[in-house]
N, C-alpha and C positions, 0 to 999 in steps of 0.2 A: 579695091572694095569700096572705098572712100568714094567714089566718081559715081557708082552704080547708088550707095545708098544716097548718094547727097539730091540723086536725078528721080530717085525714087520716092524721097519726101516732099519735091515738089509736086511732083505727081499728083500726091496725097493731098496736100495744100491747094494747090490751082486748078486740077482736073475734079479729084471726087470732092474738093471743096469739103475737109475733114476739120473740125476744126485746131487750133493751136496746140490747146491741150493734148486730141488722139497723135496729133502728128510727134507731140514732143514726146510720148509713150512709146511710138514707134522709134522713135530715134533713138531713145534710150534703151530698147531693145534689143537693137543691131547694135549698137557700140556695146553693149555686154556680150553678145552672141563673137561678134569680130575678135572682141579681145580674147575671149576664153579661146579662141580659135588659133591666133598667134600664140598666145604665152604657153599653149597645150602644146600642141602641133606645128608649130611656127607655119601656121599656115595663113598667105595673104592675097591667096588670087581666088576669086570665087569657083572657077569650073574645079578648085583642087577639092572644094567642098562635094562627101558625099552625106549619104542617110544617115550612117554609122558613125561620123562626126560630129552629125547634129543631136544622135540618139542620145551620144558620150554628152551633149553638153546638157538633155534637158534629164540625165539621172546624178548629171553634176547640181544640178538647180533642186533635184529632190531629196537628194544626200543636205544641202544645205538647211532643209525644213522649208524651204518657201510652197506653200500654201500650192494646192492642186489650181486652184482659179487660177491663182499668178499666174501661174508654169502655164497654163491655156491660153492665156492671155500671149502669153511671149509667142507661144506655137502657131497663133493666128498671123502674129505680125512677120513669122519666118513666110508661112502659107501664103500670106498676101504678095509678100515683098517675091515670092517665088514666082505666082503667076506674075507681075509684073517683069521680072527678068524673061520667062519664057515667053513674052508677049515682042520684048524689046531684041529679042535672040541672043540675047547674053547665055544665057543658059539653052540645052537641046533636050535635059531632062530634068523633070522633077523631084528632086529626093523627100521634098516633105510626104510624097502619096504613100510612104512605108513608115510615117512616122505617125504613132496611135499619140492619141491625147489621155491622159490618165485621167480617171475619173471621177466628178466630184459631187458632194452631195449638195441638193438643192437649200439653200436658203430664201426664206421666207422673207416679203418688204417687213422693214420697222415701221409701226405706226403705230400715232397715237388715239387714244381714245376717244370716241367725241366727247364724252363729256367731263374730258379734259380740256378737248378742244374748246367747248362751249365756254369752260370757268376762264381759258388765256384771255378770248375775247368781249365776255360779255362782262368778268370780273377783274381782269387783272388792270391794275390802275396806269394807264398811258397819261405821259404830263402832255397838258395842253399847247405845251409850245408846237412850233414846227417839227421838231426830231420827234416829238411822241405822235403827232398826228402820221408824219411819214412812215414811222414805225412799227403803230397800227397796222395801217394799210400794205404795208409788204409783208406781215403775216398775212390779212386778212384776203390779200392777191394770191398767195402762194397754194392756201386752202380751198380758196374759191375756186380757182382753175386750172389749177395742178403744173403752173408752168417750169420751167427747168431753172438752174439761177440764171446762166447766160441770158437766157430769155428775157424774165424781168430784167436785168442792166439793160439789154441793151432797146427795149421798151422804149419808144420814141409815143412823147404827146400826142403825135398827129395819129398811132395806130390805135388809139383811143378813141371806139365811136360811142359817146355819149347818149344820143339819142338809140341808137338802136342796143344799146347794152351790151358792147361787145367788144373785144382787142383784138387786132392782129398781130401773129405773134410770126416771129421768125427762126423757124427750127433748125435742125442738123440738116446739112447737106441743103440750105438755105431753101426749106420746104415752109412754106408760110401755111400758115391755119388760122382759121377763126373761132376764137372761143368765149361765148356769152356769157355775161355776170349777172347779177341781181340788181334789183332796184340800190338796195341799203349798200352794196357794194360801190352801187356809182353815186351815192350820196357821199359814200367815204372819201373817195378820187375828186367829188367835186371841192369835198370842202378840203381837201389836201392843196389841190390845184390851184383856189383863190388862198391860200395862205402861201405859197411861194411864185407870185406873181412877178415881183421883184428881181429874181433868179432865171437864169437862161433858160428856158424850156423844150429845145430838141430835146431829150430824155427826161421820162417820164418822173423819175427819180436821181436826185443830184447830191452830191455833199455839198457841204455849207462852202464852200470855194466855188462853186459853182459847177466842178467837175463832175464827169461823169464816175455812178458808183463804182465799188470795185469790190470784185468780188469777198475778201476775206472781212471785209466792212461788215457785210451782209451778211456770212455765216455765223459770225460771233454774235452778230444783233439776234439773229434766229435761234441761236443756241443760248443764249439767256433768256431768251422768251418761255424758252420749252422747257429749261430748269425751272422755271416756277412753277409750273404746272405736270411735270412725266419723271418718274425715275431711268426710263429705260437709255441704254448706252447712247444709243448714235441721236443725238440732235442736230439734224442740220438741216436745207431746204429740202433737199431731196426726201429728207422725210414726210415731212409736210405735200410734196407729192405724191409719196406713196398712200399718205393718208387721203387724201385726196380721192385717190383710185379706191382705194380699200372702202371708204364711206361712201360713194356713188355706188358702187358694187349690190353692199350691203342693203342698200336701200333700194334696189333693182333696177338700176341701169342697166343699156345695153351692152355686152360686152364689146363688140364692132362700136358704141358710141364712146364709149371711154376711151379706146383705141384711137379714136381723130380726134380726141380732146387732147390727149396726151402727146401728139403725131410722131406714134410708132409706127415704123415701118411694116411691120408682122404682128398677125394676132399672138403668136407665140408669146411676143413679148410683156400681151397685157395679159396672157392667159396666168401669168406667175399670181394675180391676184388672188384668183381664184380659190388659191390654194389655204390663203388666209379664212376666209369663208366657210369653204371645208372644218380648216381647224376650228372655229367659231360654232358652228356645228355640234361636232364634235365635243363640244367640253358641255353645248345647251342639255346635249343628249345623254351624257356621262351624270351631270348634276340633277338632270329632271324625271328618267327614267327611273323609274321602279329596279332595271336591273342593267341599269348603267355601271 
C-alpha cells in the first residue's frame, strides 16, 4: 500500500500540481485509512480492500466525533486516490461508488464589518518604522484584493504593475490572474517599496533578514490586527478574503467578477457569499418592517 500511496502523492505534487499543504492532507489521510485498516483487519494489500471496510472506517471516524466536514474531506481524498488507482490498473473496481458522504450543514464565510474595517485602517495607529509600514500594507492587500496567504508570500516585486494598478497573482493549480488595486493602495506599496530599498527585493514582502515571509509570521500579524477592531472567533487572512468577497458583493459586484478576482475554479464556490447577503437582508427586513 506504501508503493501505490507514495506514487499517488507524487501524482498530486507534479501532475495536478496541488499544492504542499492539500498533498500533506492527503497523506495524512491514507496513513490513518491504511492503519485503521491493518490494526482492524490486518489488512495490507489494497485489492483486499472493499466498500464495507472503508464503510467500517468512516463510522469508525463518526463514533469518534470528528466533525461531518472532516469525515468528507477524508472521503474525497479515498475517491480521488480511487480513481487514480483505477486509472493506473491497480484496482479493477471502485468501492468508493457505494460509499454515501454524510451530510453537513452549510457554514456561512466570517467577515468583518466594514466599518470595522474602516476604524483598522483609517484609525488604528501603525508605527512609522518599516514593520508598521509593511504591516499596514498586508492588511491593506489582503482587503483590497482578497488574495490567499500563499499568494501574498509568495508576491514577487516584479508581479507588481505600478502604473497600470494592478498584480499578478499566482493561484492553485498555478492559474495566474490579474487583479487591479486603487490609486491609495499603490501609494501605500510605493511608499513601503522606497522604505525597504536596502533589502533583497524578489518578493514583495521580506522579514527583516531578508528572507522570504512565512506564513505563521503573517497569521499572527493579521490576527492582532483584527483583535483591535472584531470580537468575532476566526481572525485570520482568509477572513479578510472572505471580507473581501462579502463587501464587493454588498456593494454590487458581479458575482462571475468576484469569481476571477478570487480565481475560483466554479461559480459554486463564490456563490457561498451570497448567502451572507441573504442573511444581511434578512435581519434589514426583520428590524425595519412593520411586521418583521
Amino acid at each position: 500500500m506504501d508503493a501505490s500511496r507514495d506514487s499517488f502523492l507524487q501524482y498530486l505534487q507534479f501532475e495536478k500540481r496541488l499544492s504542499s499543504h492539500t498533498v500533506l492532507a492527503y497523506s495524512g489521510d491514507l496513513e490513518q485509512f491504511f492503519s485503521f485498516l491493518e490494526n482492524t483487519y490486518q489488512i495490507k494489500n489494497i485489492p483486499e480492500i472493499t466498500h464495507t471496510l472503508i464503510r467500517s472506517w468512516v463510522v469508525e471516524l463518526m463514533d469518534q466525533k470528528i466533525s461531518p466536514r472532516s469525515v468528507n474531506r477524508k472521503i474525497t481524498t479515498l475517491k480521488t486516490f480511487y480513481k487514480y488507482l483505477l486509472r493506473q490498473g491497480i484496482v479493477v473496481e471502485n468501492p468508493m461508488m457505494k460509499i454515501m458522504s454524510p451530510k453537513t450543514s452549510k457554514r456561512l464565510p466570517v467577515f468583518v464589518e466594514k466599518d470595522n474595517m474602516d476604524v483598522l485602517i483609517d484609525n488604528v495607529e501603525f508605527s512609522d518604522d518599516l514593520d508598521g509600514i509593511r504591516n499596514k500594507l498586508i492588511i491593506e492587500l489582503f482587503y483590497a484584493t482578497g488574495i490567499r496567504l500563499s499568494e501574498l508570500i509568495n508576491l514577487k516585486q516584479t508581479n507588481v504593475d505600478m502604473h497600470q494598478c494592478q498584480i499578478k497573482v499566482l493561484g492553485k493549480r498555478n492559474k495566474e490572474r490579474i487583479i487591479p488595486f486603487s490609486n491609495d493602495l499603490r501609494n501605500s506599496i510605493q511608499n513601503y517599496v522606497s522604505c525597504k530599498t536596502s533589502m533583497p527585493n524578489e518578493f514583495l514582502f521580506q522579514m527583516k533578514n531578508g528572507k522570504k515571509m512565512y506564513e505563521k509570521f503573517v497569521y499572527r500579524l493579521v490576527n492582532n490586527y483584527l483583535s483591535l477592531v472584531t470580537t468575532i472567533d476566526k481572525k485570520s487572512p482568509h477572513v479578510l478574503r472572505h471580507t473581501f468577497a462579502t463587501h464587493m458583493l454588498n456593494n454590487g459586484a458581479d458575482l462571475n467578477a468576484i469569481k476571477e478576482l478570487l480565481g475560483h475554479a466554479n461559480l459554486s464556490a463564490t456563490q457561498v457569499y451570497t448567502h451572507n447577503t441573504v442573511e444581511k437582508l434578512k435581519n434589514i427586513h426583520k428590524q425595519a418592517h412593520p411586521k418583521g
